[in-house]
Backbone bond lengths (Angstrom), bond angles and torsions (degrees), N, CA, C in turn:
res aa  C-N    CA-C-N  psi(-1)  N-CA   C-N-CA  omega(-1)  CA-C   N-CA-C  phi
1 X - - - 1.462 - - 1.526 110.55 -
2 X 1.614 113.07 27.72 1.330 107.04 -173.92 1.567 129.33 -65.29
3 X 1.745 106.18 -24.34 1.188 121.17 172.05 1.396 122.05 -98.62
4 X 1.572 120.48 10.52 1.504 106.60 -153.65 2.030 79.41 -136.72
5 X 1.216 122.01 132.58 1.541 112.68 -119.57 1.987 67.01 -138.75
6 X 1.504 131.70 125.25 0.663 119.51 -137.78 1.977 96.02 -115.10
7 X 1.463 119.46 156.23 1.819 101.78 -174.18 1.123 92.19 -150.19
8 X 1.668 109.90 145.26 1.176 135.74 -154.48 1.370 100.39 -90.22
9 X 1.489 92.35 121.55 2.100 117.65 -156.31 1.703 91.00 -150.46
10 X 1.507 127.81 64.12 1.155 111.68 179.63 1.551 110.75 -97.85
11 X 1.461 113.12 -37.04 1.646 120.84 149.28 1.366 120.09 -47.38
12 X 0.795 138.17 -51.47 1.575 140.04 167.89 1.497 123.91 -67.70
13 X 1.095 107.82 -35.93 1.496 111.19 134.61 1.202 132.12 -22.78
14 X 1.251 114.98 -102.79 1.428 143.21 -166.07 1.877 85.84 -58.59
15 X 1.089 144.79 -35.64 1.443 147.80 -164.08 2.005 82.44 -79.75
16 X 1.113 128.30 -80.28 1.249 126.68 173.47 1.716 117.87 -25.15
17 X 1.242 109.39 -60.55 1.978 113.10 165.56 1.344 117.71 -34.27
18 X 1.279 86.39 -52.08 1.924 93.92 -164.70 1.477 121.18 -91.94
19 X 1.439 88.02 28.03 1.648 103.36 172.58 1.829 91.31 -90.57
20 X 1.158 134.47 -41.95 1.356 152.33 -120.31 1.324 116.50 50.52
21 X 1.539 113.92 -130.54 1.242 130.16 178.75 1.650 108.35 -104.35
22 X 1.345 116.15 144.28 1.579 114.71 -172.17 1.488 95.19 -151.73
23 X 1.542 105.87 -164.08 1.293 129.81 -166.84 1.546 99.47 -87.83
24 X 1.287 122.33 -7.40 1.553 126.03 171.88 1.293 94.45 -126.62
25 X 1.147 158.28 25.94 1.517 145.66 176.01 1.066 123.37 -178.98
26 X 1.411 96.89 139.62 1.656 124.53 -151.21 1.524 107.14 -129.22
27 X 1.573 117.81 136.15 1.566 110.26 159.99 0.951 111.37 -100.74
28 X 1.492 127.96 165.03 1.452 136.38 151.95 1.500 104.72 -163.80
29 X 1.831 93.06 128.37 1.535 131.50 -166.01 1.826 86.27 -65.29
30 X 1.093 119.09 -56.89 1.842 120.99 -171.79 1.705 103.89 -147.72
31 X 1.163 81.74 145.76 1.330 107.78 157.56 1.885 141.58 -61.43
32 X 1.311 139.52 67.26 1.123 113.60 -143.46 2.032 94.23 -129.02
33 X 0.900 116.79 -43.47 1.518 136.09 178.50 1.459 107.39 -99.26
34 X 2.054 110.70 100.33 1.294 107.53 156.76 1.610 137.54 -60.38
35 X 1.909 100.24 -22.58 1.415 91.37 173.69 1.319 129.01 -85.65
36 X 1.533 101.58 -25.02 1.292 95.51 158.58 1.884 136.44 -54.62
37 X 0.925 78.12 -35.16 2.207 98.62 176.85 1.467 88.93 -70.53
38 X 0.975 136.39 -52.77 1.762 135.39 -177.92 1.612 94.72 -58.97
39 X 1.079 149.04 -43.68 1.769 118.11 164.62 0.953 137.83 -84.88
40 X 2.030 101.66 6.43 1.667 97.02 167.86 1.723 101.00 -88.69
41 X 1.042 115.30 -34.01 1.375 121.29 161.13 1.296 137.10 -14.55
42 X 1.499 97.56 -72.57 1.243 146.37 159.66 1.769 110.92 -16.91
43 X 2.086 87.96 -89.24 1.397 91.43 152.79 1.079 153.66 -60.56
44 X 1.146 111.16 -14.37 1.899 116.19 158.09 1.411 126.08 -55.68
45 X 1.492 82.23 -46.18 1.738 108.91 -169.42 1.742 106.72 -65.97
46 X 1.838 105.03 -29.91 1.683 104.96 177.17 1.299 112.01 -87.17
47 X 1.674 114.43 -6.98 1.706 99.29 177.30 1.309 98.92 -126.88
48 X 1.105 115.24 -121.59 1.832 124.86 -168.94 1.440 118.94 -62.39
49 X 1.609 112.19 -22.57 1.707 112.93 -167.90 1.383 87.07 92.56
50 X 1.610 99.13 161.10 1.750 114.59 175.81 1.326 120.81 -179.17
51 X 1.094 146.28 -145.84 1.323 136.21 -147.77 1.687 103.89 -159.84
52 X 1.211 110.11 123.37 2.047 104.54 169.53 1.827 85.22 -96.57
53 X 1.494 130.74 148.71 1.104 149.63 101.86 1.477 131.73 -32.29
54 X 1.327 132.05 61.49 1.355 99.77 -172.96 1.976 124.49 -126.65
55 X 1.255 85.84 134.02 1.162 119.28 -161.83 1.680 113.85 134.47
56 X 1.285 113.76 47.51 1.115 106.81 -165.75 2.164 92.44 -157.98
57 X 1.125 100.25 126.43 1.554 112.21 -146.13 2.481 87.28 -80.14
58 X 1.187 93.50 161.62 1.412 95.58 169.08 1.807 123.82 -55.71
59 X 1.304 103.63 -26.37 1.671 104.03 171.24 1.087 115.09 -104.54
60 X 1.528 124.14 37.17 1.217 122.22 167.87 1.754 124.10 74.55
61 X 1.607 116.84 10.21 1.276 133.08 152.38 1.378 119.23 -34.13
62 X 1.061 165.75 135.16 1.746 154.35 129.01 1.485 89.96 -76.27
63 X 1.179 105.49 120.39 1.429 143.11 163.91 0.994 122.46 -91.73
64 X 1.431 109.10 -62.63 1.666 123.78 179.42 1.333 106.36 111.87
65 X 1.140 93.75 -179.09 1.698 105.86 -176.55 2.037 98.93 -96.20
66 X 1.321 85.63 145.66 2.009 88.08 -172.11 1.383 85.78 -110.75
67 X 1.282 138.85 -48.08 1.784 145.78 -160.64 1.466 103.49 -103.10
68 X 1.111 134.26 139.67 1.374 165.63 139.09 1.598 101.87 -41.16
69 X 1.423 108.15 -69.54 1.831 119.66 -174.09 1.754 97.18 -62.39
70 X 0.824 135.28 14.16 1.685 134.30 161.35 1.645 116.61 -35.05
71 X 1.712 83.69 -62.76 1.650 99.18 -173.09 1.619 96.52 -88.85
72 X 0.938 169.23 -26.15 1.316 136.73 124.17 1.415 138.36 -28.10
73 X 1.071 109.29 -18.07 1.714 112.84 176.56 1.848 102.38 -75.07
74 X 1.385 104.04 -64.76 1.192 124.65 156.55 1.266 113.62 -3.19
75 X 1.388 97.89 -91.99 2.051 129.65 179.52 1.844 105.18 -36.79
76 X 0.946 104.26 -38.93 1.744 137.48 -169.60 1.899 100.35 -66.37
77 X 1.559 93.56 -50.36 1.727 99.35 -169.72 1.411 94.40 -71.83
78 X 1.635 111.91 -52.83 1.645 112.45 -161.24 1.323 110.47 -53.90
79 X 1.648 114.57 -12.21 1.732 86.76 -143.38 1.786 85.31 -124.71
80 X 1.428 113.82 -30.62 1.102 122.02 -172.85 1.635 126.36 -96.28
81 X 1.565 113.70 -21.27 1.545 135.67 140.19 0.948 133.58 -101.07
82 X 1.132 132.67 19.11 1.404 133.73 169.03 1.395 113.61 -112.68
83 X 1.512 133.92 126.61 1.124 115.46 158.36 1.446 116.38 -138.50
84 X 1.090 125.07 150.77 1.356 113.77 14.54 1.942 98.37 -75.55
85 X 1.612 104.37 166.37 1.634 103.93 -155.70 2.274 99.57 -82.24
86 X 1.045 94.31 156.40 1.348 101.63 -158.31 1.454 97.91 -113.23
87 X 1.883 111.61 157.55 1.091 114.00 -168.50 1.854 120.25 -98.56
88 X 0.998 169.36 113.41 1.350 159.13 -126.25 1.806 97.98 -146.52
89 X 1.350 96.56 122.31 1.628 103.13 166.38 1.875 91.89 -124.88
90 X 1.956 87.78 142.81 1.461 145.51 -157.11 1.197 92.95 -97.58
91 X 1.657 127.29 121.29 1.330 115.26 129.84 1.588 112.39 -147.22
92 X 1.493 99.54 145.70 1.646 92.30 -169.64 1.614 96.75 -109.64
93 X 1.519 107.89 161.48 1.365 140.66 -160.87 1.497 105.80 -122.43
94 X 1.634 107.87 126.65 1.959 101.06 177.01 1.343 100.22 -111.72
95 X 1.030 112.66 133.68 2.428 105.66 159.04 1.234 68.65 -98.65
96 X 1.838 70.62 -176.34 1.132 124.41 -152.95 1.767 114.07 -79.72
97 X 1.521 105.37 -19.54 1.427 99.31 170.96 1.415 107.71 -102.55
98 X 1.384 122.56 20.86 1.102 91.90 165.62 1.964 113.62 112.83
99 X 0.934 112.66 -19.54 1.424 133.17 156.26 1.209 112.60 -77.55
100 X 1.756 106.52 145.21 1.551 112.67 177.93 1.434 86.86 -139.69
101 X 1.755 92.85 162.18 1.597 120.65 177.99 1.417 106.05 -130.42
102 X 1.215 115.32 124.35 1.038 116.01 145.05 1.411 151.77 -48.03
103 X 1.037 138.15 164.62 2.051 110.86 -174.84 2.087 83.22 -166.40
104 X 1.521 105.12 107.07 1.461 101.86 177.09 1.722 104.58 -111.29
105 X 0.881 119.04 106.81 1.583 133.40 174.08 1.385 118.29 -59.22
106 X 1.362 125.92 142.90 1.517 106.85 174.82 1.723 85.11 -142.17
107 X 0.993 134.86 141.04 1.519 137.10 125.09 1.345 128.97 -12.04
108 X 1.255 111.48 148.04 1.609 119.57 145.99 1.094 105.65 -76.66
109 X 1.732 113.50 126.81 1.462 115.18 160.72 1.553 133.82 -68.37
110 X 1.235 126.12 154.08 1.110 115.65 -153.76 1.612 100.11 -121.27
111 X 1.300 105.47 9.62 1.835 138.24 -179.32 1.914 107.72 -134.78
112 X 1.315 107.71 94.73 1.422 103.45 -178.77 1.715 95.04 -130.75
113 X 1.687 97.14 150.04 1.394 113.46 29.67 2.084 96.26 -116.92
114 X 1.155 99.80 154.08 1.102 101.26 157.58 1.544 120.47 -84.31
115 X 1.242 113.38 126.36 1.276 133.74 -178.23 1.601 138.21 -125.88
116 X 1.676 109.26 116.11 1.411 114.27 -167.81 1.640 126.64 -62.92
117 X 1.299 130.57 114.01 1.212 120.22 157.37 1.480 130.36 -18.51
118 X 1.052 138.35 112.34 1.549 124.53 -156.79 1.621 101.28 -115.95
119 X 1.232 135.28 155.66 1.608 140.74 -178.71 1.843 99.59 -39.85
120 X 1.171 87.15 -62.73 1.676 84.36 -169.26 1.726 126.72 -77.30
121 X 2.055 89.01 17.27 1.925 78.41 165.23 1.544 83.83 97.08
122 X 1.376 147.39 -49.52 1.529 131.98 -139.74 2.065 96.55 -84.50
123 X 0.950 163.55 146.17 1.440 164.84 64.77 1.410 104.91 40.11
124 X 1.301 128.65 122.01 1.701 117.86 158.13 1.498 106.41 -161.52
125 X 1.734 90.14 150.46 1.890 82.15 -157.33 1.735 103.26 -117.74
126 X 1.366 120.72 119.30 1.143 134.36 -176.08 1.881 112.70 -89.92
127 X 1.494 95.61 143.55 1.670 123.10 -167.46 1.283 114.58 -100.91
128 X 1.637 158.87 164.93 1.178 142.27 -168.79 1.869 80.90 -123.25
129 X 1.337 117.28 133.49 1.481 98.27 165.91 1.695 97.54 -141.07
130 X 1.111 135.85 118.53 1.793 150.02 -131.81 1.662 104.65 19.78
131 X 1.123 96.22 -89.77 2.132 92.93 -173.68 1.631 95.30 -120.65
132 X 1.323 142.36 19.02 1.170 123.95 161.15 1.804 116.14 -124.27
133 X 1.282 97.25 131.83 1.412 115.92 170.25 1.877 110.82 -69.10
134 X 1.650 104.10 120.81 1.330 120.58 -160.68 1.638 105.67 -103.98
135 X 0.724 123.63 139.82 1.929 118.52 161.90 1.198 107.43 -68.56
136 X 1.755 146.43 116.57 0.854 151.52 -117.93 2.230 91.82 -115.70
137 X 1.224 88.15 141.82 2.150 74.53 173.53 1.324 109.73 -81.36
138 X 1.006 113.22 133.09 1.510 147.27 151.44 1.946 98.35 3.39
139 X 1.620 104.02 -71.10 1.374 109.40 -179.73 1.578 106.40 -53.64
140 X 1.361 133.24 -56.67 0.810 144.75 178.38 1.938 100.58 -28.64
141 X 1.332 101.17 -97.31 2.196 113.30 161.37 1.550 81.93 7.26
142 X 1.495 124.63 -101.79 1.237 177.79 28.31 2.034 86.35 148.65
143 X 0.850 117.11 -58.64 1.217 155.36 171.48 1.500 116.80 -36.83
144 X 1.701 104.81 -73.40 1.326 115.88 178.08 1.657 101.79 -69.40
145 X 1.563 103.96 -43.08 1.717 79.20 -167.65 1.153 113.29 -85.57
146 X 1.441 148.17 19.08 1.267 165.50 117.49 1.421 94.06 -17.23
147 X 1.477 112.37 -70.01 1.444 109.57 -160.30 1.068 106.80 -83.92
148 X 1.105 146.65 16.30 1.566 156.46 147.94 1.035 133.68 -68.96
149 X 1.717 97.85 -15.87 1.607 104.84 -167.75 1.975 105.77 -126.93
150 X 1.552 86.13 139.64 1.467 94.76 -166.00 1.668 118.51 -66.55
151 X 1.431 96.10 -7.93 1.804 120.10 -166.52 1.063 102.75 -68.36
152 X 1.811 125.14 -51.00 1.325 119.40 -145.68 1.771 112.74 -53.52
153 X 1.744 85.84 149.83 1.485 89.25 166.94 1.106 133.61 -76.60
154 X 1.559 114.92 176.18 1.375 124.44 -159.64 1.693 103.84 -80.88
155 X 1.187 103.60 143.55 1.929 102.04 167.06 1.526 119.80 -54.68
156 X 1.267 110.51 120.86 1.469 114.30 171.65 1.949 119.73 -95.82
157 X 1.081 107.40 153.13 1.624 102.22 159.06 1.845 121.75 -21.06
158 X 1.027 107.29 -46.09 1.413 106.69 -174.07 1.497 110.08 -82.77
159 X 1.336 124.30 -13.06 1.688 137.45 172.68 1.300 102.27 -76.43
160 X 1.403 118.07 -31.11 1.594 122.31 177.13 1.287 127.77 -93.47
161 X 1.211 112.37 -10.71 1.583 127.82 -176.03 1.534 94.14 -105.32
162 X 2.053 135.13 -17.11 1.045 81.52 148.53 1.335 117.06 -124.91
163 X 1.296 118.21 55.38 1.497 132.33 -170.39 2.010 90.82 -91.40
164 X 1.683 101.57 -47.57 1.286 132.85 163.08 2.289 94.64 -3.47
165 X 1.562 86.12 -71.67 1.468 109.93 -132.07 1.786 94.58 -76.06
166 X 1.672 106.66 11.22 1.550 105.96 -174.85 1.408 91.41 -134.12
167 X 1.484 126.87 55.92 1.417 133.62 173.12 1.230 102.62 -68.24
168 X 1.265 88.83 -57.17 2.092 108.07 -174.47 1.361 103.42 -51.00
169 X 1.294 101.76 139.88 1.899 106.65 167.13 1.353 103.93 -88.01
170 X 1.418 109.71 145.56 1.521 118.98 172.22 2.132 96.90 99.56
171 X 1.315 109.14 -32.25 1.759 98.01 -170.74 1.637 111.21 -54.70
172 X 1.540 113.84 133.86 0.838 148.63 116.07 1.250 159.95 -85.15
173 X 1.442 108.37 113.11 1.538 137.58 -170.10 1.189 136.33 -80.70
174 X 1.659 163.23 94.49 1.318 126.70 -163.94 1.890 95.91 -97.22
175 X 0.930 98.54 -176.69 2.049 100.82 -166.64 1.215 103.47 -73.20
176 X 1.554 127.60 -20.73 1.766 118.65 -162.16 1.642 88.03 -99.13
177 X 1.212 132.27 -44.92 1.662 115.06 156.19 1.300 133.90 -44.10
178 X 1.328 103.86 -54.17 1.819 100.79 150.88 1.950 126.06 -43.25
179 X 0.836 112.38 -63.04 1.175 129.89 171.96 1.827 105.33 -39.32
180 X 1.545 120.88 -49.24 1.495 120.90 -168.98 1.702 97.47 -95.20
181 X 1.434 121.57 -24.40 1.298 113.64 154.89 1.190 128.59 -59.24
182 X 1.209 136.47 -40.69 1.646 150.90 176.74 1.556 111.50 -89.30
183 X 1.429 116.01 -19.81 1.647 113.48 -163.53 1.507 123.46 32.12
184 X 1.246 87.73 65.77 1.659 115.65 164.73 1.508 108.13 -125.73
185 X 1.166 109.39 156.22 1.542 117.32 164.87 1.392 115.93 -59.59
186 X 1.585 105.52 141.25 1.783 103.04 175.28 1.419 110.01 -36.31
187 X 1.986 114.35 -66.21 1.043 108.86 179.05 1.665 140.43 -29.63
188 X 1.184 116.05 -19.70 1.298 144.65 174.66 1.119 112.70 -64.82
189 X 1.348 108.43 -85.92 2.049 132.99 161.40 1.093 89.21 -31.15
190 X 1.359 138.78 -82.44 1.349 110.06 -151.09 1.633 117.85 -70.11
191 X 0.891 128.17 -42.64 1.317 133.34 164.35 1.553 115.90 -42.08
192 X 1.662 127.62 -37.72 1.318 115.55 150.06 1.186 133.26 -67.30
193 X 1.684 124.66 -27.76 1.091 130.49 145.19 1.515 123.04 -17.44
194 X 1.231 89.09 -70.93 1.690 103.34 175.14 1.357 132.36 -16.57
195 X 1.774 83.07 -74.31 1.375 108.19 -166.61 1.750 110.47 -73.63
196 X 1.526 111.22 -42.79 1.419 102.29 167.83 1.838 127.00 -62.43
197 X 1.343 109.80 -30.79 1.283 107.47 153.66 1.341 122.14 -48.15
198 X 1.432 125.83 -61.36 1.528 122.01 -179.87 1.745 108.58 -37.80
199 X 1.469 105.41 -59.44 1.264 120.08 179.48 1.626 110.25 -31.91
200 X 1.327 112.54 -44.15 1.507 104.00 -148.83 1.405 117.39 103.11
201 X 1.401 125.48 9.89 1.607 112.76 -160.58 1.346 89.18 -92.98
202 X 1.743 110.61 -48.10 1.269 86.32 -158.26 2.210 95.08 -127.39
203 X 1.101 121.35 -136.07 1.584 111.33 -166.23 1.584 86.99 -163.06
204 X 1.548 83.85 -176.28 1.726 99.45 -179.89 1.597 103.58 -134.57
205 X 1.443 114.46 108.54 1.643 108.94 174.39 1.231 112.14 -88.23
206 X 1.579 137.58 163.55 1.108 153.69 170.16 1.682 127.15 -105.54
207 X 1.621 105.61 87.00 1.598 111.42 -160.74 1.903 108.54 -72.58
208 X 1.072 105.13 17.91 1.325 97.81 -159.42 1.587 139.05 112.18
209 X 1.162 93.83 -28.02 1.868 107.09 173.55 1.436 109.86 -148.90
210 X 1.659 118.12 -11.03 1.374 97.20 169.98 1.550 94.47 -177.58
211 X 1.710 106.63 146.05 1.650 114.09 174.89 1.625 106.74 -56.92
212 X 1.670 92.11 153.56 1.397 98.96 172.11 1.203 96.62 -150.69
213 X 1.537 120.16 151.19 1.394 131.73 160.47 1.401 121.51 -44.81
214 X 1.160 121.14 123.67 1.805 118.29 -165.92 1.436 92.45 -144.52
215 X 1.972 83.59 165.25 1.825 75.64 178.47 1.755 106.27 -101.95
216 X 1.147 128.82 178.50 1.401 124.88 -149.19 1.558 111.27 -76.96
217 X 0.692 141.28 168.84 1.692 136.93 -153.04 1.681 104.74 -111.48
């Protein structure tokens, strides 16, 4: 923390804690694994942006910061596992005894998906969904860079028939039900999937063990 010069935020603090953990905020007691910090990242960076705490224990302890190299570990995930690599603003927090916290911010990206370098070489792009960072679906990936790109095609009848099938609020779909609803090939479904996701028509909810096509909330 030799450069990152620290200001007395112990109310704002403790107001930050007692949020717990959310869909923007994260603790961590230390710093030790950049790739791991690259999918909380990750997921920030694919939904709203959010906040690590660190020095600040999973039940809401202030601990403090024990390492200096924190915000380098950090700096390390954004720039060196993340890609494309992401930007992180620093600010540290003092109480009153004498402990500081760190607080590293990241954005919503405005280029998704952002995606972590993984041990074995493969890319994968993680989602924030309440306080846990998710491995994002495939369609989903598939999805953003759809909507990134100025090419995509135009909506056809069959984008609407099954835009159709998410009138209802709350429906959830997985693609091989889509697929025997429409009698098209999976390959199909998912590929309309896709494209109405890019759109905005329809979303991807998270039931607990895995995204699914839903209609928008």
């Amino acid at each position: 923390m030799k450069d990152l010069k620290a200001i007395r935020g112990a109310r704002l603090l403790r107001e930050m804690v007692a949020e717990g953990e959310h869909v923007r905020q994260d603790f961590k007691f230390a710093i030790s694994d950049a790739r791991k910090i690259a999918r909380s990242l990750s997921a920030f960076a694919n939904n709203q942006g959010g906040r690590l705490l660190i020095g600040v224990k999973d039940n809401g302890v202030i601990a403090g910061v024990r390492n200096e190299e924190d915000v380098y570990v950090v700096e390390q995930a954004a720039e060196r596992y993340c890609t494309p690599p992401q930007h992180v603003e620093f600010k540290a927090y003092r109480l009153d005894a004498g402990i500081c916290v760190i607080v590293a911010e990241i954005e919503a990206s405005p280029v998704r998906p952002v995606a972590v370098l993984e041990k074995d070489g493969t890319r994968r792009a993680y989602f924030r969904v309440a306080d846990e960072n998710i491995a994002a679906h495939p369609l989903m990936e598939r999805a953003w860079r759809m909507a990134a790109d100025d090419t995509v095609p135009p909506l056809t009848d069959r984008h609407y028939a099954l835009a159709s099938l998410f009138d209802e609020p709350g429906t959830r779909l997985d693609e091989r039900t889509i697929a025997t609803r429409l009698h098209i090939s999976l390959a199909e479904a998912e590929a309309l999937v896709a494209r109405l996701a890019a759109a905005g028509i329809i979303t991807f909810a998270f039931d607990g063990t895995r995204f699914l096509p839903a209609s928008l909330p």
